[in-house]
VOGU-3710 file (C-alpha; in Angstrom, 3 decimals, decimal comma):
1> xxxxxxxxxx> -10,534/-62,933/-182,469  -11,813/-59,676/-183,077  -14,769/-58,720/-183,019  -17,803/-55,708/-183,659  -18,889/-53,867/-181,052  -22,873/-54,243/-181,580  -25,670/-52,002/-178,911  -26,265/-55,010/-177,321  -22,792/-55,508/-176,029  -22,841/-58,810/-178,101
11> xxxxxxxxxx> -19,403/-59,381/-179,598  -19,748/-60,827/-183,076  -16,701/-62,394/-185,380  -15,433/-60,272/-187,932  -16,803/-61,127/-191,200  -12,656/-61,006/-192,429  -10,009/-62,806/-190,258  -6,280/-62,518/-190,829  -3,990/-65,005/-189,061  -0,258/-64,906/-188,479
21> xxxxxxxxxx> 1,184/-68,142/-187,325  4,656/-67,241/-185,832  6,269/-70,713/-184,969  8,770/-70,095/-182,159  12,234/-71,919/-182,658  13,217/-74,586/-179,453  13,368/-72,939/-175,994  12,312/-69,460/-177,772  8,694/-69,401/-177,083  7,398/-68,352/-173,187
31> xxxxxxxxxx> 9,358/-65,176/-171,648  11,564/-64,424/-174,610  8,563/-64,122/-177,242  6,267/-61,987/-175,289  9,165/-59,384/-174,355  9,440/-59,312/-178,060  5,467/-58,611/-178,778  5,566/-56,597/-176,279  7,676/-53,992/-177,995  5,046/-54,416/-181,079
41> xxxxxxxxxx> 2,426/-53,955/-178,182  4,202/-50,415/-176,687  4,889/-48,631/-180,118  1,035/-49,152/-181,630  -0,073/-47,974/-178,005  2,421/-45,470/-178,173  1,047/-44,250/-181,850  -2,427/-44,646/-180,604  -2,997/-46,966/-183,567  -6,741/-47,404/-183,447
51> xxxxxxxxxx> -7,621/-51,133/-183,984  -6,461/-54,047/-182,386  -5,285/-57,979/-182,419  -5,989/-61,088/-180,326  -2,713/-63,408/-179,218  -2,514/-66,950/-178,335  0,032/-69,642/-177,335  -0,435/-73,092/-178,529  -1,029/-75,771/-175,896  -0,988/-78,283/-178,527
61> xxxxxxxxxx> 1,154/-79,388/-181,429  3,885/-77,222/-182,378  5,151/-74,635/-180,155  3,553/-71,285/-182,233  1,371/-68,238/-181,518  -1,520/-67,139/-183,554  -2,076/-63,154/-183,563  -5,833/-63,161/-184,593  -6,538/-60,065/-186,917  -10,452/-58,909/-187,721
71> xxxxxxxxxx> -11,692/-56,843/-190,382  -15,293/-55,887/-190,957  -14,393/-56,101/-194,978  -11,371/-56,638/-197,109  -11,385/-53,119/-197,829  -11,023/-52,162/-194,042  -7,956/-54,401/-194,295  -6,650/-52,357/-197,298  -7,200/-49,142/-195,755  -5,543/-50,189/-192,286
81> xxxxxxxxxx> -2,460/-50,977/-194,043  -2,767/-47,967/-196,223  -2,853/-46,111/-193,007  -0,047/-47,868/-191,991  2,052/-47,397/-195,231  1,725/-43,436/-194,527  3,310/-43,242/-191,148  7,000/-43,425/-191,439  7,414/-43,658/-187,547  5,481/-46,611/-187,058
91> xxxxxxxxxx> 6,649/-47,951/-190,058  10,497/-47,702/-188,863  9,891/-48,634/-185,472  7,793/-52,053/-186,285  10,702/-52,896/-188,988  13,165/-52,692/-185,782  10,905/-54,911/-183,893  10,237/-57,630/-186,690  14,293/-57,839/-187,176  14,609/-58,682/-183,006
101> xxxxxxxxxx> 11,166/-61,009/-183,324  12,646/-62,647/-186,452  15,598/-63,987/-184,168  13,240/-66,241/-182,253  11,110/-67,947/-185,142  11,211/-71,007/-187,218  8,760/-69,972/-189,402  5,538/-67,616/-190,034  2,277/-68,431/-191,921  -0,275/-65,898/-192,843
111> xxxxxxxxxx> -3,749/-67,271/-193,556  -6,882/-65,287/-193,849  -10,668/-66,785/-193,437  -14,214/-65,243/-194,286  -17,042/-66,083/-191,835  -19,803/-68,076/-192,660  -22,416/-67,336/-190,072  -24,908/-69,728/-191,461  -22,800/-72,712/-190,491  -21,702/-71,055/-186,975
121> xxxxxxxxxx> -23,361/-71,896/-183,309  -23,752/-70,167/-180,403  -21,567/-67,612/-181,397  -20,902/-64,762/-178,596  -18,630/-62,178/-176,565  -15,138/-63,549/-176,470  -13,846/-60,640/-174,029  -14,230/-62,962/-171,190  -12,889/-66,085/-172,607  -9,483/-67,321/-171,977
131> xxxxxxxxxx> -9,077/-70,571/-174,424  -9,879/-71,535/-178,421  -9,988/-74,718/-179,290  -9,541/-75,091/-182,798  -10,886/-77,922/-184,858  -9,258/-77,602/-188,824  -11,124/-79,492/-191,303  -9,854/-80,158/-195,062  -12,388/-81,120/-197,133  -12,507/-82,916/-200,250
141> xxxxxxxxxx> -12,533/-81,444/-203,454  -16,248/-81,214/-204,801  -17,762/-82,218/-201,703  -18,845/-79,421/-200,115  -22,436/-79,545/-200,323  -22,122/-83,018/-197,880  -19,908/-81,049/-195,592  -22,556/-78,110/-195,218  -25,054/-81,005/-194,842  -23,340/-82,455/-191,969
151> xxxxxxxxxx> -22,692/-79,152/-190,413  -26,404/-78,289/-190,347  -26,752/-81,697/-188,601  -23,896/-80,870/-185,843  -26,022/-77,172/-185,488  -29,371/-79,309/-184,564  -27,979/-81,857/-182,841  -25,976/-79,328/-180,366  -27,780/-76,647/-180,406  -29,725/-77,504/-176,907
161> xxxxxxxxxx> -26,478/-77,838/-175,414  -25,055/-74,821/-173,104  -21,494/-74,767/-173,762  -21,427/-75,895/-177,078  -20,518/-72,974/-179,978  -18,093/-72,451/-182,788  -17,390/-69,521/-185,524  -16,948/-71,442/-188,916  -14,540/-69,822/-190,832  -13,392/-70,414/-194,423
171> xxxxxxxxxx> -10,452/-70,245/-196,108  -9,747/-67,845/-198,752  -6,058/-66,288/-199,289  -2,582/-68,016/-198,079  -0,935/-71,503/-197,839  -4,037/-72,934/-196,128  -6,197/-71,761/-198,954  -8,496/-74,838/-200,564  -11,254/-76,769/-198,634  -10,217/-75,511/-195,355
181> xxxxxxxxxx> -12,258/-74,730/-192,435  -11,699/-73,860/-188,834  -14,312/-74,125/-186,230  -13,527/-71,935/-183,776  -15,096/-72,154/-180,210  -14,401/-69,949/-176,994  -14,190/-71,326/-173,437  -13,772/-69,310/-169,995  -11,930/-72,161/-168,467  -10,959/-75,910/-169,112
191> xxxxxxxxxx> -13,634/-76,819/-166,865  -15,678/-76,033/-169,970  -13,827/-79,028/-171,450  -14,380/-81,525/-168,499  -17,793/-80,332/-168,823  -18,060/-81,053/-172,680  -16,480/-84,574/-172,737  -20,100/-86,623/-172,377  -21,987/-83,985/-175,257  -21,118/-86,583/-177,887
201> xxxxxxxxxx> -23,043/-89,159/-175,875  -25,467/-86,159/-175,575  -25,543/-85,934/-179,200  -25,896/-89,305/-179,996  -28,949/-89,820/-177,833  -30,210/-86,615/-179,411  -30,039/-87,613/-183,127  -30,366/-91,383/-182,701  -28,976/-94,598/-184,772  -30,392/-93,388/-188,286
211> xxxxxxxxxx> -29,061/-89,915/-187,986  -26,122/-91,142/-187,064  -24,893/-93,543/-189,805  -26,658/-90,117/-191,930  -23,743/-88,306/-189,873  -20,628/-91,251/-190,215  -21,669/-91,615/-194,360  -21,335/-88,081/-194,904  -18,258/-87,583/-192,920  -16,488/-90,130/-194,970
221> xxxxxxxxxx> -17,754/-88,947/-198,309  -16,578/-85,270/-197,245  -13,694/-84,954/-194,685  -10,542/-85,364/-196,044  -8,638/-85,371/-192,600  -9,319/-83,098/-189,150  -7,084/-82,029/-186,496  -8,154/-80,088/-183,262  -5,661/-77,859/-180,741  -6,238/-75,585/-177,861
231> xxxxxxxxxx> -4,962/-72,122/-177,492  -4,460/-69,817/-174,329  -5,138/-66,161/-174,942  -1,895/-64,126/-174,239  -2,706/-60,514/-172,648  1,069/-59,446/-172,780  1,037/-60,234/-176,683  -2,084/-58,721/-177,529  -3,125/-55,206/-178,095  -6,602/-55,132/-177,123
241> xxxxxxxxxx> -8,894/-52,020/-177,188  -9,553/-50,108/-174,157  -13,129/-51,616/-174,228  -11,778/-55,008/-173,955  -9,546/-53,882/-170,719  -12,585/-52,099/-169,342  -14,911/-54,940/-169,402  -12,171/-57,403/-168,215  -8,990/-56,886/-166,644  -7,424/-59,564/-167,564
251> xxxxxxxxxx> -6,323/-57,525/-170,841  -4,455/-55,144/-168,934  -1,608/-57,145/-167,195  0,445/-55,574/-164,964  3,835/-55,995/-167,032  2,111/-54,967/-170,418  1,286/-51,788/-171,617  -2,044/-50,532/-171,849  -3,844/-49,874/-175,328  -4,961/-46,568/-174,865
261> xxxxxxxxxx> -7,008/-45,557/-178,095  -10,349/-46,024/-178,284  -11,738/-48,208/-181,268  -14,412/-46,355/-184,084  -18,069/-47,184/-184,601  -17,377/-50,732/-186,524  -14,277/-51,989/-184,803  -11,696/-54,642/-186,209  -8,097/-55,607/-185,757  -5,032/-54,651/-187,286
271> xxxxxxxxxx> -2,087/-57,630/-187,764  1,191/-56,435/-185,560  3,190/-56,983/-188,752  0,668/-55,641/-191,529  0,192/-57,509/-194,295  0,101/-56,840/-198,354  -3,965/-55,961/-199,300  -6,291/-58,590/-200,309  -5,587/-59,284/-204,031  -8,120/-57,867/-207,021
//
């Protein structure tokens, strides 16, 4: 996910988050799919295209990657793919590319999110992470007062434990558009996860029987249904910036090419295959 570079070398979510979903067709995911990023990888290094996207591989469900896209404001989106409209080069070159990608995919979703760091916990610098797990909530229509309710209760009743933390993001454009929400959290290993699997017990203890049955009332009136997957960043399919590879070499992997450019001031992402601008 990308993120803004702040003085205190905190990495924050981007207030805008653009999503492609490519979901690989049988036996095309693995080897053959990063060879193809990594041709969208080489020509934006190549270009020195100045921001930058996150990739991950499914571990869960259906075999897909995400390629995580972060804009401090929909009109930083606009202008990146105004930017990208006006050079020809990259232009033809990335066509090329999506034609050979195209060949190994089922299908592609493109989904884009808003932030909502009032209903986020321990949010922090994902350079160093390696996972996502990614808990997507649809909520009932007209209930989402409860569900900001009961995520004010989750932020209490975790917020004393270490590893616990998740960006809440919002739908707002594309097929998941409507009562969506992904909770995003970061790990640095799947230890994290053996770690976290007594924190509901934790929790529990924490709020206590009255909270609870506050907690199970709410989550019935509000939650329409939840599902939760874990991702593994992909270095070779991501085009981090130079910052990134600096702070952590697992970015720069021996068999993909560097991203060379440095990023500006307020640093976001820009989607492999740009997208049309955020509507009117």
């Amino acid at each position: 996910m990308a993120a803004q570079d702040m003085p205190s070398g905190v990495m924050l979510p981007p207030k805008v988050l653009v999503i492609d979903r490519e979901y690989t067709k049988p036996g095309k995911g693995g080897g053959p799919h990063e060879k193809s990023e990594g041709a969208f990888v080489s020509a934006l290094a190549a270009a020195k295209w100045p921001t930058h996207y996150l990739a991950a591989t499914a571990m869960s469900g259906r075999p897909r990657a995400l390629f995580m896209a972060g804009y401090p404001s929909f009109e930083a989106w606009e202008k990146d793919n105004l930017a990208y409209e006006k050079n020809p080069a990259l232009s033809a070159v990335l066509d090329r590319d999506n034609i050979a990608d195209g060949e190994l995919l089922d299908q592609v979703q493109i989904s884009v999110y808003l932030y909502d760091p009032e209903l986020s916990l321990h949010v922090g610098d994902v350079v160093h992470s390696r996972y996502f797990d990614i808990q997507h909530y649809k909520i009932k229509p007209g209930h989402r007062a409860e569900w900001e309710q009961l995520v004010k209760i989750y932020q209490t009743g975790f917020a004393k434990i270490p590893n616990a933390n998740w960006a809440l993001y919002e739908s707002y454009y594309g097929e998941d558009n409507g009562g969506i929400y992904l909770a995003i959290s970061r790990m640095t290993s799947l230890a994290e996860d053996d770690a976290s699997l007594g924190d509901s017990k934790k929790f529990e203890d924490a709020m206590g029987p009255e909270e609870m049955k506050k907690i199970s009332t709410l989550s019935a009136s509000c939650i329409d249904s939840v599902q939760d997957n874990l991702f593994s960043f992909d270095p070779k399919m991501s085009y981090p910036a130079e910052e990134w590879i600096k702070a952590d070499s697992f970015w720069k992997p021996k068999t993909a090419a560097a991203a060379k450019p440095a990023m500006a001031a307020m640093p976001g992402m820009v989607a492999k295959k740009p997208a049309v601008p955020a509507k009117p």
